[in-house]
N, CA, C and O atoms as CSV, one atom per row, in Angstrom:
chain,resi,resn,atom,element,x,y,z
A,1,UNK,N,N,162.465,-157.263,53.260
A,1,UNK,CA,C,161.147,-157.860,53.190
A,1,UNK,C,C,160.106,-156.783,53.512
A,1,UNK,O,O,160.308,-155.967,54.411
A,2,UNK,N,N,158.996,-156.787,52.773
A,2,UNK,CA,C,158.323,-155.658,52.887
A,2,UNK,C,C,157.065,-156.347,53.401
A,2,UNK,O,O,156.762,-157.410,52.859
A,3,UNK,N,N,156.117,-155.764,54.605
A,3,UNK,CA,C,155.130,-156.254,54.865
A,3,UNK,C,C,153.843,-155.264,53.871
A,3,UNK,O,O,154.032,-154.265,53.178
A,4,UNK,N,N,152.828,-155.855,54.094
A,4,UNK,CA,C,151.636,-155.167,53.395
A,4,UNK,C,C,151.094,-154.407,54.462
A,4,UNK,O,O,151.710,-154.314,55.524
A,5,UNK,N,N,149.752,-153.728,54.242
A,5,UNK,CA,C,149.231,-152.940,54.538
A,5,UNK,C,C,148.237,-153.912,55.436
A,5,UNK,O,O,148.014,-153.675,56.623
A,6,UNK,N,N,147.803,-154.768,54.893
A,6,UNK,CA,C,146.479,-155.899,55.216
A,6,UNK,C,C,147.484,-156.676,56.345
A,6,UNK,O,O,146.935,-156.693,57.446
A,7,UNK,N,N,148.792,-157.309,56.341
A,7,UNK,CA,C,149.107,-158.305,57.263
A,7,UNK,C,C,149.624,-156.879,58.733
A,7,UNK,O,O,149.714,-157.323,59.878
A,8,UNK,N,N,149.860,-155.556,58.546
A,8,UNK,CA,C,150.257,-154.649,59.220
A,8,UNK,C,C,148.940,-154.497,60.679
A,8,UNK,O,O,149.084,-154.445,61.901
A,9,UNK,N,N,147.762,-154.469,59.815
A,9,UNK,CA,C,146.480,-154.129,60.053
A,9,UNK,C,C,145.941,-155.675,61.099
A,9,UNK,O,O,145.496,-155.727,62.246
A,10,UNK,N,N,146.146,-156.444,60.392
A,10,UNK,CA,C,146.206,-157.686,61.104
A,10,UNK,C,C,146.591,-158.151,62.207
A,10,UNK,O,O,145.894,-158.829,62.963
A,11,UNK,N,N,147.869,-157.784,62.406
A,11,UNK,CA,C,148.902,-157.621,63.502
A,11,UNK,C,C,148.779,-157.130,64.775
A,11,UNK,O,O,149.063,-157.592,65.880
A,12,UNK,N,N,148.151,-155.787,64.283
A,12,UNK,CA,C,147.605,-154.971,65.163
A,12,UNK,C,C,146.382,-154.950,65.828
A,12,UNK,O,O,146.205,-154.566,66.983
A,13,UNK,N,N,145.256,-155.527,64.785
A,13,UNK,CA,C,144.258,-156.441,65.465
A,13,UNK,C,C,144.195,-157.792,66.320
A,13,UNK,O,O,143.312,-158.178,67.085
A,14,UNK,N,N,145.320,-158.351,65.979
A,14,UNK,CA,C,145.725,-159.560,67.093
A,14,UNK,C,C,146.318,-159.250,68.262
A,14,UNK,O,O,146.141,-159.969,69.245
A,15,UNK,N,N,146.991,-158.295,68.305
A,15,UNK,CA,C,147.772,-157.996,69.419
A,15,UNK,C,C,146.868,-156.873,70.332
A,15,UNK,O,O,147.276,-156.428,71.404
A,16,UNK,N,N,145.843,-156.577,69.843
A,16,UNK,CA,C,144.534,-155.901,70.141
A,16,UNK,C,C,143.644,-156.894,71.251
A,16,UNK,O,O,143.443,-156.629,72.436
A,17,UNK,N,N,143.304,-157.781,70.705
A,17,UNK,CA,C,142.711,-159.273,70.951
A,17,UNK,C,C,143.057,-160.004,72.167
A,17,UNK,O,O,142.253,-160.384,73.018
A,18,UNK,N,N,144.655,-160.213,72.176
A,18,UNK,CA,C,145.192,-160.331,73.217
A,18,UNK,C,C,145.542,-159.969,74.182
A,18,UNK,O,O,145.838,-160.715,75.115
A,19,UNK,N,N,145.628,-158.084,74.222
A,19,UNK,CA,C,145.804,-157.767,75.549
A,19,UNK,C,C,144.365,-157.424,76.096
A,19,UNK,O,O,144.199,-157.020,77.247
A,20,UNK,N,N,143.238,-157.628,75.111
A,20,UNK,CA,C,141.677,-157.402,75.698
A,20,UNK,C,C,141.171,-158.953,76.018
A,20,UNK,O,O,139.973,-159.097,76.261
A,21,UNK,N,N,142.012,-160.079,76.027
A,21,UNK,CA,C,141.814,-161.355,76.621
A,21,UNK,C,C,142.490,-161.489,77.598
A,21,UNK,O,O,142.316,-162.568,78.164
A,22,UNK,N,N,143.558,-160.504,78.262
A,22,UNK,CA,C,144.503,-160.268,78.958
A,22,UNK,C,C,143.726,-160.011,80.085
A,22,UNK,O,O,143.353,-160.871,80.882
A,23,UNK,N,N,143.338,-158.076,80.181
A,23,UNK,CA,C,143.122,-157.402,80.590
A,23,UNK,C,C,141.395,-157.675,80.954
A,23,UNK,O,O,140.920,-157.131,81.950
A,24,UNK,N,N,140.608,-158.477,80.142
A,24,UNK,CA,C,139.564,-158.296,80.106
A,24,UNK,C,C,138.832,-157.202,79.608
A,24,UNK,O,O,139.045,-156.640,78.534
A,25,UNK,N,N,137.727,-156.846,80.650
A,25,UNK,CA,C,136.527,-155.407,80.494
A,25,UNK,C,C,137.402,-154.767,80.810
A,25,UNK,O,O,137.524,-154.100,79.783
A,26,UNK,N,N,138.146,-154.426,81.451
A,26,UNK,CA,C,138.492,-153.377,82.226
A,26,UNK,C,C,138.765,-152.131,81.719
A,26,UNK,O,O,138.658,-150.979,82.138
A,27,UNK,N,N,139.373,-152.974,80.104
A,27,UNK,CA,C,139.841,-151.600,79.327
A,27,UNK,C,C,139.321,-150.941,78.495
A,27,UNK,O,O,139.611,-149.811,78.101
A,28,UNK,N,N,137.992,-152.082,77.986
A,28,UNK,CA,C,136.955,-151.755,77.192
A,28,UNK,C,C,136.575,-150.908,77.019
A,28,UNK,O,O,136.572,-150.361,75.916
A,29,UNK,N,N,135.968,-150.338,78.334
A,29,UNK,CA,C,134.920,-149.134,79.124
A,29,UNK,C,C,135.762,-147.973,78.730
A,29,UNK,O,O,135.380,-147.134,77.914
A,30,UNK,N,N,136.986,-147.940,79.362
A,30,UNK,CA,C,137.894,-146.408,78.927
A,30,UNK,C,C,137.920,-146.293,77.692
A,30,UNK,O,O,137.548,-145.217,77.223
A,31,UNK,N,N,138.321,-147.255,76.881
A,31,UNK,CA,C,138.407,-147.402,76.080
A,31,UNK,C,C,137.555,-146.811,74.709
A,31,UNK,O,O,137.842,-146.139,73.718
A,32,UNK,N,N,136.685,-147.284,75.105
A,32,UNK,CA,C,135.475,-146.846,74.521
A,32,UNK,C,C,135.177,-145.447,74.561
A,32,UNK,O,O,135.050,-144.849,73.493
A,33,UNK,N,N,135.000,-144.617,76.062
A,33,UNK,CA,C,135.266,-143.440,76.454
A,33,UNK,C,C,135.789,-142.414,75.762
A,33,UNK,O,O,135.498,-141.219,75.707
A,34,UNK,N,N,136.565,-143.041,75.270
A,34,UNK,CA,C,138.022,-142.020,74.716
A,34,UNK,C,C,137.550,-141.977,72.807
A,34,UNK,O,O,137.635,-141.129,71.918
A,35,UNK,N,N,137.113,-143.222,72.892
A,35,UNK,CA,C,137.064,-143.174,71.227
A,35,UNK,C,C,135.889,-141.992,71.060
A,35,UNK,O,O,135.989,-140.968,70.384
A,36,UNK,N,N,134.801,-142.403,71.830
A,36,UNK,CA,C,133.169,-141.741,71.663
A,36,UNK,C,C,134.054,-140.226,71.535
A,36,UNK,O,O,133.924,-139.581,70.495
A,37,UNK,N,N,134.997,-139.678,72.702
A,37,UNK,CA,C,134.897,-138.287,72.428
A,37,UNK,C,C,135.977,-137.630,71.447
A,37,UNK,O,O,136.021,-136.459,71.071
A,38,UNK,N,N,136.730,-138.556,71.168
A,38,UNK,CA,C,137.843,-138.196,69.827
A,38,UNK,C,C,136.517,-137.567,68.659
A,38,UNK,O,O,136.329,-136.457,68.161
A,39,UNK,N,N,135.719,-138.999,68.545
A,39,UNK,CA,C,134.972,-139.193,67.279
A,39,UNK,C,C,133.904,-137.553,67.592
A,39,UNK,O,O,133.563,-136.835,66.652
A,40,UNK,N,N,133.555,-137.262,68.996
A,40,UNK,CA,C,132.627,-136.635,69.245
A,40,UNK,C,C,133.300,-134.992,69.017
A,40,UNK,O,O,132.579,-133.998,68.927
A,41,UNK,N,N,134.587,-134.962,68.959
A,41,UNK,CA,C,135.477,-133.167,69.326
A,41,UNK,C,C,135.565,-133.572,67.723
A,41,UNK,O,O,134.655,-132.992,67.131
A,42,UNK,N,N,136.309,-134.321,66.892
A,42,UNK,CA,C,136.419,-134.570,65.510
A,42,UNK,C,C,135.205,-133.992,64.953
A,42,UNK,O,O,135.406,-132.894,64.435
A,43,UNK,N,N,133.685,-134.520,64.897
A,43,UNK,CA,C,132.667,-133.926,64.863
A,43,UNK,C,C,132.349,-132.394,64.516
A,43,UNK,O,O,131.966,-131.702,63.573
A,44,UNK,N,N,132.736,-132.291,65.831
A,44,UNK,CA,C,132.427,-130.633,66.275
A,44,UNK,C,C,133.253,-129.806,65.596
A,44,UNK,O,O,132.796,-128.760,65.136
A,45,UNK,N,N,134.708,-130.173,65.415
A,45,UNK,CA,C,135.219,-129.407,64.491
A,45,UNK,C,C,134.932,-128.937,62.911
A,45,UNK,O,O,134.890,-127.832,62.369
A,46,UNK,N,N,134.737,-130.450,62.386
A,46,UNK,CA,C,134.177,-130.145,60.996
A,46,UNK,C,C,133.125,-129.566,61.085
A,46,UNK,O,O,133.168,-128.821,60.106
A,47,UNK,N,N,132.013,-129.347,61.680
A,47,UNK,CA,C,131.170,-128.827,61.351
A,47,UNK,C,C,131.084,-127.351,61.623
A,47,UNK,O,O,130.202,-126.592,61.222
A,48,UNK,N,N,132.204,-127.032,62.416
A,48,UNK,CA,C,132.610,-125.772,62.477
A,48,UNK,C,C,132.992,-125.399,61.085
A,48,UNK,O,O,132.406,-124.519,60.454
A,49,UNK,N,N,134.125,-126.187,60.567
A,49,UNK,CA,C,134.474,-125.711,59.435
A,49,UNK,C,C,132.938,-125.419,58.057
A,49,UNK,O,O,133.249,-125.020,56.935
A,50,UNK,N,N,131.972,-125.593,58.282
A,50,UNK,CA,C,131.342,-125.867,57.074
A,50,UNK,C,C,130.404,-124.609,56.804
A,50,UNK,O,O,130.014,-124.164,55.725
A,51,UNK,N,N,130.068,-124.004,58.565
A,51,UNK,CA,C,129.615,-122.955,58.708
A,51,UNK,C,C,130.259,-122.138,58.352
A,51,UNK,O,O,131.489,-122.087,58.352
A,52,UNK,N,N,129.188,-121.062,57.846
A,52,UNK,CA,C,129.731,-119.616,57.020
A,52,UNK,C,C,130.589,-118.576,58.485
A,52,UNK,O,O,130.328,-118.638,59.686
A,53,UNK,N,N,131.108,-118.139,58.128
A,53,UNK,CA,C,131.969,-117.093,59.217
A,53,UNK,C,C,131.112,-116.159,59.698
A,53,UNK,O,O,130.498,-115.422,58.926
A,54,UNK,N,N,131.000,-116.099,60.796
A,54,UNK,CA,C,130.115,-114.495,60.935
A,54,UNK,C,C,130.402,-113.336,60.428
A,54,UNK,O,O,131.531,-112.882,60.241
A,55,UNK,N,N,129.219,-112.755,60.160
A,55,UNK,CA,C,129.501,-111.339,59.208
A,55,UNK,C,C,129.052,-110.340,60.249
A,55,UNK,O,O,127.945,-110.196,60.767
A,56,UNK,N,N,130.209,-109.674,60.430
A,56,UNK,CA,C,129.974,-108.409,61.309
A,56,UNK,C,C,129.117,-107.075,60.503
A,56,UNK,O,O,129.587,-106.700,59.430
A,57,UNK,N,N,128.034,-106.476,60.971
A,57,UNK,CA,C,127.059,-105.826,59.913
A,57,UNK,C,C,127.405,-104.373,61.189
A,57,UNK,O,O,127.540,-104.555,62.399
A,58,UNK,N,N,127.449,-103.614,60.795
A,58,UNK,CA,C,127.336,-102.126,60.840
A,58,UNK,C,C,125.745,-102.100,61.416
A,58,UNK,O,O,124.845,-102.454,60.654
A,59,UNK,N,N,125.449,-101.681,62.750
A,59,UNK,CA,C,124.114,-101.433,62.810
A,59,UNK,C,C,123.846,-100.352,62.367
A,59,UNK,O,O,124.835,-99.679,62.657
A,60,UNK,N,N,122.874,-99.470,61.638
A,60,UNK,CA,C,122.197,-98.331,62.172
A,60,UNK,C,C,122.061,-97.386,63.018
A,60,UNK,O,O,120.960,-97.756,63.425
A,61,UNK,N,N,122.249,-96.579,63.546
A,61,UNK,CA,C,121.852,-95.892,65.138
A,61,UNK,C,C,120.166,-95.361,65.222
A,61,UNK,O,O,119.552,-94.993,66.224
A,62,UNK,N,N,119.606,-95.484,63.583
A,62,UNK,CA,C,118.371,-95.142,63.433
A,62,UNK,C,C,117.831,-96.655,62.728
A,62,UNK,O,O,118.025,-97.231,61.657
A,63,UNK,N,N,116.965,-96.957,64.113
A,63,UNK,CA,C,116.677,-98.149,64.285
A,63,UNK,C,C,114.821,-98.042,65.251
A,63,UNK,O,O,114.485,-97.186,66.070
A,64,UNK,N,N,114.049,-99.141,64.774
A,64,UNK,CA,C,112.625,-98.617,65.040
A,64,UNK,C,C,112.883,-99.538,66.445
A,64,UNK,O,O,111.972,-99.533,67.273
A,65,UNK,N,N,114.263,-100.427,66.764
A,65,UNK,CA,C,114.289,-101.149,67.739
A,65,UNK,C,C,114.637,-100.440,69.182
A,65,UNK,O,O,114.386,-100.869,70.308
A,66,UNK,N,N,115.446,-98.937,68.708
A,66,UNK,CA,C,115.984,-98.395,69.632
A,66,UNK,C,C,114.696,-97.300,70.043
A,66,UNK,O,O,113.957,-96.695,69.266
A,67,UNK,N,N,114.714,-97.275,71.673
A,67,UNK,CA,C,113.669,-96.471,72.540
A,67,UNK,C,C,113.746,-94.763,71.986
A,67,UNK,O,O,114.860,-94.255,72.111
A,68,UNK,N,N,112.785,-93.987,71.469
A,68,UNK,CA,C,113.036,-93.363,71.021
A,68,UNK,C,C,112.876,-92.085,72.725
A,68,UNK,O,O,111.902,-92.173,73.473
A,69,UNK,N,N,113.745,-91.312,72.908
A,69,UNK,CA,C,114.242,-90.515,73.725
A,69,UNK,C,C,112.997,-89.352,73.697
A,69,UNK,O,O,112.425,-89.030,72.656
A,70,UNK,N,N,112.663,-88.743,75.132
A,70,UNK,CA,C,111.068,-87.966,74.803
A,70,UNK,C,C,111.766,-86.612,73.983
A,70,UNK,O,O,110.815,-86.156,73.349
A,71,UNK,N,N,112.780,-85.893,73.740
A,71,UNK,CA,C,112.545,-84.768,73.380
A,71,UNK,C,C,113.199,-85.139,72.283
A,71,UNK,O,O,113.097,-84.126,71.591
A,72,UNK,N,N,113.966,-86.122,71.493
A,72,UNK,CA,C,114.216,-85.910,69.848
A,72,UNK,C,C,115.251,-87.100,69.738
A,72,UNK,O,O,115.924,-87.421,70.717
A,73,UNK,N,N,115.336,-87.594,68.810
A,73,UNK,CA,C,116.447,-88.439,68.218
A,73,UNK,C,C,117.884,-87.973,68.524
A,73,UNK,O,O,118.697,-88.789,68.961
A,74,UNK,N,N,118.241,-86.623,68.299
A,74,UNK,CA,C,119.820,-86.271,68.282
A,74,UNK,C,C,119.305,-85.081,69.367
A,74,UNK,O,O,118.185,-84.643,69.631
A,75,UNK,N,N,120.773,-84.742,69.908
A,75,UNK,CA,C,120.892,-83.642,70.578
A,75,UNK,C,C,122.306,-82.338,70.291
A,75,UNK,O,O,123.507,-82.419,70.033
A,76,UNK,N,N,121.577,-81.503,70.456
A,76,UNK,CA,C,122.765,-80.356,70.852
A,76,UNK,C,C,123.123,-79.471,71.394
A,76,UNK,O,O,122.211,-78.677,71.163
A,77,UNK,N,N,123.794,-78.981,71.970
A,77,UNK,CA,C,124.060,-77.797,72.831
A,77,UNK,C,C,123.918,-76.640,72.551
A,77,UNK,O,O,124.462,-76.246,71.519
A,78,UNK,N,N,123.286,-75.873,73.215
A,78,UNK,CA,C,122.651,-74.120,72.715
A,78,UNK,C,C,123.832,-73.502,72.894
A,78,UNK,O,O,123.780,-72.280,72.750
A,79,UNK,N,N,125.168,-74.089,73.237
A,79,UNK,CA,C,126.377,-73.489,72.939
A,79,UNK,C,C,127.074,-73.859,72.128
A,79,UNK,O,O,128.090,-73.194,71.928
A,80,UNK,N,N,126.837,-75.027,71.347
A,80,UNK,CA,C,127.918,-75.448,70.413
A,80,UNK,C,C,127.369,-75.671,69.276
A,80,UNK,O,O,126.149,-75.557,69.151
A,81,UNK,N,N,128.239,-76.058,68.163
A,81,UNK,CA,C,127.954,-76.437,66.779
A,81,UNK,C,C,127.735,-77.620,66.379
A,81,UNK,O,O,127.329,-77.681,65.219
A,82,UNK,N,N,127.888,-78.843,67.061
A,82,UNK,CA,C,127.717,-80.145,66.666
A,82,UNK,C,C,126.404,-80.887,67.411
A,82,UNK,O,O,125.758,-80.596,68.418
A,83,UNK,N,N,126.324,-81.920,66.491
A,83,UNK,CA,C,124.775,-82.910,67.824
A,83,UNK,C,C,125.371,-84.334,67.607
A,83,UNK,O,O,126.136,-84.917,66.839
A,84,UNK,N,N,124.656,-84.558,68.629
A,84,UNK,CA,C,125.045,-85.959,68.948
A,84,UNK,C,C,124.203,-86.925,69.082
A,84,UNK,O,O,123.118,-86.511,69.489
A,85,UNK,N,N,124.256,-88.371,68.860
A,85,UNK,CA,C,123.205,-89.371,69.648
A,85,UNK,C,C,123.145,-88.922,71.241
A,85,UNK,O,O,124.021,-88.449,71.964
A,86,UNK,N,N,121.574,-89.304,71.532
A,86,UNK,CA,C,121.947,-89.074,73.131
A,86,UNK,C,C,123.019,-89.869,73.891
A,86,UNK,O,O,123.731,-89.273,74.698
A,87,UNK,N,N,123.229,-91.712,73.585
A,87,UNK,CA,C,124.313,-92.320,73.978
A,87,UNK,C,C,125.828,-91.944,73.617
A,87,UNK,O,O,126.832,-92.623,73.831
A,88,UNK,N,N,125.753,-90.969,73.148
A,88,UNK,CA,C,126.918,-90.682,72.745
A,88,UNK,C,C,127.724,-90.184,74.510
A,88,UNK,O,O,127.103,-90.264,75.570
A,89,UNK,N,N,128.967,-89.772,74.397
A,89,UNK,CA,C,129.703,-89.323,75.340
A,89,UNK,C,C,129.460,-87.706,75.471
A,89,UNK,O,O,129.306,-87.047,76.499
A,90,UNK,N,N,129.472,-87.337,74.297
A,90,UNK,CA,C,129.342,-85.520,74.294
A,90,UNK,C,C,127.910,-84.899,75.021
A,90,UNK,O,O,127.708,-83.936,75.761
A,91,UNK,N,N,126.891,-86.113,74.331
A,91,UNK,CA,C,125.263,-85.601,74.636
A,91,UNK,C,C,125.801,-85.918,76.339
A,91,UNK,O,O,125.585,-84.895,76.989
A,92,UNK,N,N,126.287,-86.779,77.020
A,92,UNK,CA,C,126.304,-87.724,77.869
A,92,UNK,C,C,126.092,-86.579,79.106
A,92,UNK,O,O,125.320,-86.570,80.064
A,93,UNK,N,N,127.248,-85.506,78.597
A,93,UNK,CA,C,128.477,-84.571,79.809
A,93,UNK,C,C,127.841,-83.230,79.735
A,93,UNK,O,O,128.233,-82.337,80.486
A,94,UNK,N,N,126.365,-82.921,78.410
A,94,UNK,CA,C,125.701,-81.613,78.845
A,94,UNK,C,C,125.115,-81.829,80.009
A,94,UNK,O,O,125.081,-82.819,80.740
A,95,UNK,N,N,124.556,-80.530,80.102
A,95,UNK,CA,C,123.863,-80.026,81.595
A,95,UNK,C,C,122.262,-80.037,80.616
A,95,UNK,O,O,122.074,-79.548,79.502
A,96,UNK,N,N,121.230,-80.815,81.553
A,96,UNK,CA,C,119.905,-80.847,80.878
A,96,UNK,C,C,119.928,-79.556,80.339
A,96,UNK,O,O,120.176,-79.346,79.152
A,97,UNK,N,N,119.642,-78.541,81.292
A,97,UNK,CA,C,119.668,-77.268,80.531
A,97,UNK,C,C,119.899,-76.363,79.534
A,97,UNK,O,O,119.313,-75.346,79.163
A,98,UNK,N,N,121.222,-77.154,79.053
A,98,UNK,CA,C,121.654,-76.436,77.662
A,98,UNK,C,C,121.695,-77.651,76.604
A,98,UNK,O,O,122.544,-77.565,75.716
A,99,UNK,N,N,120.796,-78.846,76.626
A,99,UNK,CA,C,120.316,-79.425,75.489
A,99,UNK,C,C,119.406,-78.948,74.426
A,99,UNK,O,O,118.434,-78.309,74.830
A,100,UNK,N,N,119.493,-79.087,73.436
A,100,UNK,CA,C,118.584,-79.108,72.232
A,100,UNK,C,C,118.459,-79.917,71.550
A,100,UNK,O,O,119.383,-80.474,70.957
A,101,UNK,N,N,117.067,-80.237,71.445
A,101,UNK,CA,C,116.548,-81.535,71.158
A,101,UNK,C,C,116.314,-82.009,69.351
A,101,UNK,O,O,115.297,-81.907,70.037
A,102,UNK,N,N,116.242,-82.241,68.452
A,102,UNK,CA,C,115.687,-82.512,66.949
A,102,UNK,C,C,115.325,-83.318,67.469
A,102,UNK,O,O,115.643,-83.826,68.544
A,103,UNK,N,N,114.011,-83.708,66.166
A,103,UNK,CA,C,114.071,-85.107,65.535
A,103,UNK,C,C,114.439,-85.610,64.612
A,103,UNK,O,O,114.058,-86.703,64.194
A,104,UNK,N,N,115.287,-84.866,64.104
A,104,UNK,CA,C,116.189,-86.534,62.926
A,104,UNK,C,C,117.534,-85.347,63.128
A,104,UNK,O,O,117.514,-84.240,63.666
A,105,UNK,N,N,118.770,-86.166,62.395
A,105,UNK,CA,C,119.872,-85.616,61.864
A,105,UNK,C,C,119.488,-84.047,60.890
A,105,UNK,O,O,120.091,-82.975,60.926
A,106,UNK,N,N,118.137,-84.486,59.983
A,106,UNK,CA,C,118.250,-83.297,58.918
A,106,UNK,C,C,117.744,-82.245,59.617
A,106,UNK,O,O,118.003,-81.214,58.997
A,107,UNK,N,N,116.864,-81.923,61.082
A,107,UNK,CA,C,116.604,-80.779,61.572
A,107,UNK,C,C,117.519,-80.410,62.309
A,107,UNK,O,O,117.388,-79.207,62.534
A,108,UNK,N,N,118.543,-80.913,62.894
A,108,UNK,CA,C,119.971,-80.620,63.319
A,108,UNK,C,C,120.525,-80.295,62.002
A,108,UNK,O,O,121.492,-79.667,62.433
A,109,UNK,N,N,120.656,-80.240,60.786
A,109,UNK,CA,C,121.901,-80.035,60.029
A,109,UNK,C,C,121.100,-78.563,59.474
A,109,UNK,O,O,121.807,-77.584,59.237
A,110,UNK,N,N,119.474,-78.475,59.271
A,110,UNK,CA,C,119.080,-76.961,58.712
A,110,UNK,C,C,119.204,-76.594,60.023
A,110,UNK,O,O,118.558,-75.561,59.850
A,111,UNK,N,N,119.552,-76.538,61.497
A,111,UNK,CA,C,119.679,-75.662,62.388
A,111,UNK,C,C,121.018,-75.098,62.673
A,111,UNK,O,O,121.274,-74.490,63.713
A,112,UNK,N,N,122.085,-75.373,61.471
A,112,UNK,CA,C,123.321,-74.968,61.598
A,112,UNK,C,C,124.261,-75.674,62.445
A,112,UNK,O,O,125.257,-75.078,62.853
A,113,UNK,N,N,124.001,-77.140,62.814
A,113,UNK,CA,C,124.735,-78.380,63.672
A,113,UNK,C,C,124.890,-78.910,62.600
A,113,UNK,O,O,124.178,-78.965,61.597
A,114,UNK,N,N,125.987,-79.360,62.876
A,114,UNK,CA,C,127.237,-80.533,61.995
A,114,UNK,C,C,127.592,-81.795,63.324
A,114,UNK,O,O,127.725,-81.544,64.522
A,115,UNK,N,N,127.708,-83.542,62.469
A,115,UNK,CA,C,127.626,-84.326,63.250
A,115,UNK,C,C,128.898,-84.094,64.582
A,115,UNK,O,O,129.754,-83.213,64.501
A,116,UNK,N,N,128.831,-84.739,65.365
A,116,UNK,CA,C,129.946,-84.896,66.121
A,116,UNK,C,C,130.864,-86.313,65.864
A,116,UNK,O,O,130.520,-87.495,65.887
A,117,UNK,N,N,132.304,-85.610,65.585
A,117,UNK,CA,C,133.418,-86.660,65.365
A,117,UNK,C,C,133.699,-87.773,66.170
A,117,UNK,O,O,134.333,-88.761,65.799
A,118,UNK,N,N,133.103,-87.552,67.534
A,118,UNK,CA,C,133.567,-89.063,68.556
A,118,UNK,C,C,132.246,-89.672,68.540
A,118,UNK,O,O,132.198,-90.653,69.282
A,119,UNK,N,N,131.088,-89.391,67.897
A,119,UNK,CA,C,129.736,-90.078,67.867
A,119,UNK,C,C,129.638,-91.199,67.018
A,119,UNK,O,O,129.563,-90.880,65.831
A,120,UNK,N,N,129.617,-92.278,67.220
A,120,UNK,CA,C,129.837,-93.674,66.510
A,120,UNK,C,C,128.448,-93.473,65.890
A,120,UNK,O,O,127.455,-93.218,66.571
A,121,UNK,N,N,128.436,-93.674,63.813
A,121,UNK,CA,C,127.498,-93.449,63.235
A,121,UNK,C,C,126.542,-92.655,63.098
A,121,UNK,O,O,125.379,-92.949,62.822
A,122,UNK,N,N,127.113,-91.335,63.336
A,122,UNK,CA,C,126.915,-90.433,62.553
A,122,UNK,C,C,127.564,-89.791,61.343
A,122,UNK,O,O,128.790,-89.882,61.401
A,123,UNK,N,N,127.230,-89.330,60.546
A,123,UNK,CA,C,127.789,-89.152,59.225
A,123,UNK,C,C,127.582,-87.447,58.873
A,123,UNK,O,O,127.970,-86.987,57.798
């Protein structure tokens, strides 16, 4: 014997009925509780799904947002061949003294400096 879908549904609403004529309020309240935040995390998920993914973007290091440093954009050492951002680690570990200052990458590259390899975005 096969039941339907409608007398299944039924069933389950009566026997619903009865233990909330049983039980009274009591169970209502939780009850309720539990549905609001199923329905409320259900929610939150889809709409996660609908949003675009974040796109991770490559900043710049030449940026009108970043504080521009008093003696030049890049630096380099009056002993070495490469320049660096000042945040870099290399600019980080000179001695004031043997800095040299540009202002852009291209007056470091006609002064015979080539970027530095551990300097994130430089090219």
């Amino acid at each position: 014997m096969k039941v339907s879908i409608k007398q299944r549904i039924s069933t389950i609403v009566n026997s619903l009925r009865e233990r909330l004529d049983v039980h009274g309020h009591d169970i209502l309240i939780p009850l309720l509780i539990v549905l609001v935040g199923v329905v409320n995390f259900s929610l939150g998920r889809l709409s996660r799904l609908s949003e675009p993914p974040p796109v991770l973007m490559r900043m710049s290091p030449v940026s009108t947002d970043i504080p521009r440093i008093p003696g030049g954009l890049v630096v380099g050492s009056r002993s070495g061949s490469v320049y660096h951002f000042p945040w870099c680690p290399g600019a980080e570990t000179m001695k004031e003294s043997n800095k040299v200052w540009f202002k852009d990458e291209e007056a470091a590259r006609k002064a015979g400096y080539s970027p530095a390899k551990n300097c994130p975005g430089l090219e």
